[in-house]
KETIGU-387707 format. One record per residue (C-alpha): residue in three letters; x, y, z. Coordinates in Angstrom, 3 decimals. Each point is the difference from the previous one (the first is absolute). Layout:
BEGIN
{aa->ALA, xx->X, yy->Y, zz->Z} $
...
//
This chain:
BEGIN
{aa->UNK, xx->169.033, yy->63.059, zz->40.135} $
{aa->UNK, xx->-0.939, yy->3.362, zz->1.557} $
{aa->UNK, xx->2.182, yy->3.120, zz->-0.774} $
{aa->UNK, xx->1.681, yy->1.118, zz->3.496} $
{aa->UNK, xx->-2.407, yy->3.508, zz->-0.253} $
{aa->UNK, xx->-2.813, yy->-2.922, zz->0.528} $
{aa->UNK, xx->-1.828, yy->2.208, zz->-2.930} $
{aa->UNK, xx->0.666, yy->-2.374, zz->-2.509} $
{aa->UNK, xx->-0.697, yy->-3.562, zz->-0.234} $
{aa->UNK, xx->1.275, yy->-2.208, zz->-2.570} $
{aa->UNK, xx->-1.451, yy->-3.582, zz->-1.291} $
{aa->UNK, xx->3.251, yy->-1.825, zz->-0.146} $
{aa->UNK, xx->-1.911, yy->-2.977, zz->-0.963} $
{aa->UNK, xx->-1.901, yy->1.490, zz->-2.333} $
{aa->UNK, xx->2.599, yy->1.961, zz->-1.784} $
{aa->UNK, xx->1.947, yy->-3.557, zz->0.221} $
{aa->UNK, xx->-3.349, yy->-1.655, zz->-2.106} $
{aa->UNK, xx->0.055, yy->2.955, zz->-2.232} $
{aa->UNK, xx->3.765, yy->-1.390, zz->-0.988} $
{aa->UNK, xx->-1.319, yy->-3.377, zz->-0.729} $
{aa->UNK, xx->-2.901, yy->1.213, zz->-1.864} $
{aa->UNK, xx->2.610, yy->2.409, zz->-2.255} $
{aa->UNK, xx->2.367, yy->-3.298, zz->-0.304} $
{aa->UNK, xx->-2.621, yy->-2.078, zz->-0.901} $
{aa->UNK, xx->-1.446, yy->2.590, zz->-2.651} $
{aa->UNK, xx->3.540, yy->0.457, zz->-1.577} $
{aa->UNK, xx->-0.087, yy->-4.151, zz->-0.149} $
{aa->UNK, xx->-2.644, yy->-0.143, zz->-1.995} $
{aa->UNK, xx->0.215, yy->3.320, zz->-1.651} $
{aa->UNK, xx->3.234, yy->-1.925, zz->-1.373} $
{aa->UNK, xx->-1.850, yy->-3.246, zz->-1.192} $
{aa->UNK, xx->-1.918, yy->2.396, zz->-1.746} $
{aa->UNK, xx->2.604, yy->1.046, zz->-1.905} $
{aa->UNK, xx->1.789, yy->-2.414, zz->-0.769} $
{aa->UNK, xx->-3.689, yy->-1.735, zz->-1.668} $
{aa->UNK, xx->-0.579, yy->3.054, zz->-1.623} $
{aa->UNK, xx->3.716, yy->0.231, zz->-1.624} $
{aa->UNK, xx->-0.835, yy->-3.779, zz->-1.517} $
{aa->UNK, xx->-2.349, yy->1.970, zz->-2.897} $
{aa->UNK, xx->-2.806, yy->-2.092, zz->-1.991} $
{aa->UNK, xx->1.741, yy->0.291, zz->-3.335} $
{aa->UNK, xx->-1.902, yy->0.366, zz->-3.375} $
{aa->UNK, xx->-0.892, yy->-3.530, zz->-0.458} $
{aa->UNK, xx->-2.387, yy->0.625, zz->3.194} $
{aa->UNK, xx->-2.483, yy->1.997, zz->-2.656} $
{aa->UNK, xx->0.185, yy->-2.249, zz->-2.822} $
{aa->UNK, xx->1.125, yy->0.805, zz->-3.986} $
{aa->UNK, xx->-1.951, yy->2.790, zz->-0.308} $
{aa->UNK, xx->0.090, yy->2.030, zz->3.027} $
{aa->UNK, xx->3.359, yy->-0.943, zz->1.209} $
{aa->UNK, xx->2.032, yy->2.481, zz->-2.056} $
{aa->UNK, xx->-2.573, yy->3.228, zz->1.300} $
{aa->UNK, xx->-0.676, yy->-1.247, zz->3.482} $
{aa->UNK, xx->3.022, yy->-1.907, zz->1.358} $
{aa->UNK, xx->2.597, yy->3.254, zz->-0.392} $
{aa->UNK, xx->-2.489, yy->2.048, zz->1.899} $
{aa->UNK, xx->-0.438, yy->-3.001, zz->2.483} $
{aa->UNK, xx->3.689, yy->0.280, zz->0.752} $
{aa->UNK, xx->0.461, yy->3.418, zz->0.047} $
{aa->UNK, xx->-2.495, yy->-0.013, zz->2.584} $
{aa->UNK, xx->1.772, yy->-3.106, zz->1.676} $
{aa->UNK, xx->3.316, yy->1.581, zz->-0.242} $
{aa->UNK, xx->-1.951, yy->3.127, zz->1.973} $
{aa->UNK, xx->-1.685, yy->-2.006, zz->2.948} $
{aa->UNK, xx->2.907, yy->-1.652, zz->0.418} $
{aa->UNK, xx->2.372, yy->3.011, zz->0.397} $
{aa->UNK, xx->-2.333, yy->1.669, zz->2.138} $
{aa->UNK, xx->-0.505, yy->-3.374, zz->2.205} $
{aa->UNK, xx->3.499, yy->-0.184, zz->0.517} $
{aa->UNK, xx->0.475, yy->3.920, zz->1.156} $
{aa->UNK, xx->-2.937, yy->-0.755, zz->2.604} $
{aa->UNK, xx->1.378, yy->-3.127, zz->0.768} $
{aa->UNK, xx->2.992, yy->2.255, zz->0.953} $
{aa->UNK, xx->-1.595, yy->3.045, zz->1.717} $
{aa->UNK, xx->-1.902, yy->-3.049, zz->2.448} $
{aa->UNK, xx->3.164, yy->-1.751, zz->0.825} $
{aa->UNK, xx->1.975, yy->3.064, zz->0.784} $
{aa->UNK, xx->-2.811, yy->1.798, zz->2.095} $
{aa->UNK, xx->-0.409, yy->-3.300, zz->2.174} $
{aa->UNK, xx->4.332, yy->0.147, zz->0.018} $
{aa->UNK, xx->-0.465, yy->3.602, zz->1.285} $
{aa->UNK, xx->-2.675, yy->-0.316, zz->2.180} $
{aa->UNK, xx->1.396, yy->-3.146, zz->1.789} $
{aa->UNK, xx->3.318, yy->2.185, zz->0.594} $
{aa->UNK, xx->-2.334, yy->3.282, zz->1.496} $
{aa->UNK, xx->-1.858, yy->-2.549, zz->2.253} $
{aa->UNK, xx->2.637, yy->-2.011, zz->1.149} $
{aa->UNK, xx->2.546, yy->3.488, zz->0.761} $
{aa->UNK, xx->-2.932, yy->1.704, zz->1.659} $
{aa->UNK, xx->-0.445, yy->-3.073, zz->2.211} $
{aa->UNK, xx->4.148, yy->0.264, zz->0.811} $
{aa->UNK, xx->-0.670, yy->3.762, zz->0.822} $
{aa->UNK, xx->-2.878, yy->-0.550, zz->2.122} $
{aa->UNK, xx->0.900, yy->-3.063, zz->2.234} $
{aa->UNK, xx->3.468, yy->2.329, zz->0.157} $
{aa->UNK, xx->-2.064, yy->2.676, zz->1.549} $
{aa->UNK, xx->-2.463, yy->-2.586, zz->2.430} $
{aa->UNK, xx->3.476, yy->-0.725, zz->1.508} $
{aa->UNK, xx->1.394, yy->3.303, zz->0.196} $
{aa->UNK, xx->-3.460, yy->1.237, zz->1.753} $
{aa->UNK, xx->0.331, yy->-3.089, zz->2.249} $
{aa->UNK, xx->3.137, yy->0.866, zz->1.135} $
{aa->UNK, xx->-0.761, yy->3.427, zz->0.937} $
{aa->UNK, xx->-3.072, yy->-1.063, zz->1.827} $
{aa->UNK, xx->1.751, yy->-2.600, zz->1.411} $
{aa->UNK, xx->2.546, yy->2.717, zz->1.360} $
{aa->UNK, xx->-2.981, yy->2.349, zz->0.913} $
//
């Protein structure tokens, strides 16, 4: 795509791979979280350490997984709202190609 002022240039392709690359980060973003929600439990650190470690262990668990699941969100909705500027701005400008080749088609 090239804005009609011929100034601007835009990578439809590329901005089209950077919606992929945002989907598949939010993918796995969201595997992430969901492995991260499972906890170890206090068993994981035996008789003795379990009671001191495995509450800290899931409090920091409880954390990743939270903030997994917000970037998991923020990737899925920029690729949402980047798909929808690319695809509009490709409506507007093949609107405009056809308006201009009109007119010089009049001309």
């Amino acid at each position: 795509m090239t804005a009609s002022n011929q100034q601007i240039v835009i990578d439809e392709d590329e901005l089209r791979a950077h919606v992929r690359a945002l989907t598949a980060a939010a993918e796995l973003l969201g595997s992430a979280a969901t492995t991260a929600a499972g906890g170890v439990g206090q068993s994981a650190f035996g008789a003795m350490c379990g009671p001191l470690l495995g509450p800290a262990v899931d409090a920091l668990a409880d954390a990743s997984e939270s903030t997994l699941a917000a970037a998991t969100t923020l990737a899925d909705a920029t690729a949402t709202g980047l798909k929808g500027i690319v695809d509009a701005f490709g409506a507007i400008e093949d609107g405009a190609v056809t308006s201009f080749r009109a007119i010089e088609g009049e001309l």
